[in-house]
N, C-alpha and C positions, 0 to 999 in steps of 0.2 A: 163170369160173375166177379171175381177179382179183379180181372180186367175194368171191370165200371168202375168201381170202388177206389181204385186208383187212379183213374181218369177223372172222377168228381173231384178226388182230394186235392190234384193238381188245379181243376180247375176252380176249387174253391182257393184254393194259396194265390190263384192268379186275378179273381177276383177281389180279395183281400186286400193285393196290392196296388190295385186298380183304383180300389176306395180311397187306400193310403194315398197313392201320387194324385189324385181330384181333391185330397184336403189340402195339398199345399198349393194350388188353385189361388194364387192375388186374386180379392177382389176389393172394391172399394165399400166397407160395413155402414157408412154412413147413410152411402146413396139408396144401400137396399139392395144392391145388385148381386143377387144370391144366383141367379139364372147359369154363371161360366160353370158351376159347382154339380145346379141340382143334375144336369144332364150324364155328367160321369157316372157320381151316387147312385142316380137310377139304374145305369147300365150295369154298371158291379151291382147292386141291391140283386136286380134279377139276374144275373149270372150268378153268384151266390146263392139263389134261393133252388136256381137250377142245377147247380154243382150236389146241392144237398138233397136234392130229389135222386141224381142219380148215385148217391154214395147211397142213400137210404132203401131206393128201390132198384135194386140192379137185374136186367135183363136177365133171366136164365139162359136163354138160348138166342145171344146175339149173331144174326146173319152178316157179314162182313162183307164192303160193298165188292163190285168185281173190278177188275185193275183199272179198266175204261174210265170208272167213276173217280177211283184215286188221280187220275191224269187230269180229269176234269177238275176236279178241286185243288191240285196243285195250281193249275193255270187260273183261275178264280185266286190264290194264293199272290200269283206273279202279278196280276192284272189289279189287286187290291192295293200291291206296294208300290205299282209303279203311278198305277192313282196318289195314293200318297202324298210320294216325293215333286209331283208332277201339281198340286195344289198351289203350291207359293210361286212359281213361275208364269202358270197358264192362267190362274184366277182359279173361279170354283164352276163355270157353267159348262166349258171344253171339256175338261177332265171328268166330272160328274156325266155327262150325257156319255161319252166315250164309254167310261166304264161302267155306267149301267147298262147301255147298249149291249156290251159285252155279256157279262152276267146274263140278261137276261135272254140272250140269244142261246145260252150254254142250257137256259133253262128250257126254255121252246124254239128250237131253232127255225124259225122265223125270221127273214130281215126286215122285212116293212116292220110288223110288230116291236121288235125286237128296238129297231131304230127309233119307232116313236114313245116307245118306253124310255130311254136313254135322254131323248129329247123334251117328254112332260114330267119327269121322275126330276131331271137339272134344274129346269123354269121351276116348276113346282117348289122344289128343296129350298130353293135360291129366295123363291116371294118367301116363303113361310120364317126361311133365319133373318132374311135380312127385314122383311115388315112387320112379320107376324109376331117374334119375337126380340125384335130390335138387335138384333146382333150388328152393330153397325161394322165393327171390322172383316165381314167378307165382302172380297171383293169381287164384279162381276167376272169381267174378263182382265188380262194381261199382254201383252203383244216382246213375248222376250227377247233376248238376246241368245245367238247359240249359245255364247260364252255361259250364260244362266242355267240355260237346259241342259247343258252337257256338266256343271255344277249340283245339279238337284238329282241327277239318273247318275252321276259317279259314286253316289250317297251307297249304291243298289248293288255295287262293283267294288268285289272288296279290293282292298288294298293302293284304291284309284282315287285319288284327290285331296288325298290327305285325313279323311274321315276316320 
């Protein structure tokens, strides 16, 4: 029960400053281009509101998952950073399909499924920022250089590349 209430207040301090770093958000006031902004907002707004549900109503009798599931979410962990850093080099369709693939294979281990989740979840992602919401700076694909890749995954390694 404490346990909750502790884990809400952290995750409301990290929501907080979620909000904070999305206000300092450049955008252009004139043009009306509020859109780089409301996206963050919203994600803090509801992590916030869910921070406060659970500080307010905390489980009495939290079942804590079994080690299996901790492994899995670690790698869900590793597989979300290396998505990431793997964004500015590869573009957004490789890496998106990649790692949804993943994820959603860890959720039903399935590969057909699994693979074409990864594959309609990328196209999908990709029309709706770049058409649907005009986001013009993503880009589809990238074709790097090692030099670039081995740059973006040293991000991932401490003490490697100067970061």
């Amino acid at each position: 029960m404490a346990a909750d209430r502790i884990f809400g207040l952290v995750c409301l301090i990290t929501a907080v400053a979620y909000i904070a770093a999305a206000s300092q958000i450049q955008t252009n006031m004139f043009s009306g281009e509020f859109l780089p902004k409301l996206f963050p907002y919203l994600i803090g707004g509801v992590a916030a509101i869910c921070s406060l549900t659970i500080m307010l109503r905390p489980d009495p009798d939290p079942e804590w998952p079994v080690a299996g599931t901790w492994l899995k979410m670690a790698g869900a962990v590793v597989v979300l950073a290396v998505y990431a850093v793997l964004l500015t080099p590869l573009g957004f369709i490789l890496p998106t399909a990649i790692a949804a693939g993943i994820l959603s294979y860890q959720i039903s281990p399935r590969a057909l499924p699994a693979v074409l989740s990864g594959l309609g979840l990328s196209l999908g992602l990709f029309v709706l920022f770049k058409f649907g919401l005009s986001l013009g700076n993503i880009v589809a694909y990238r074709i790097p250089t090692w030099e670039k890749l081995w740059k973006a995954l040293s991000i991932l390694i401490p003490f490697v590349g100067g970061h």
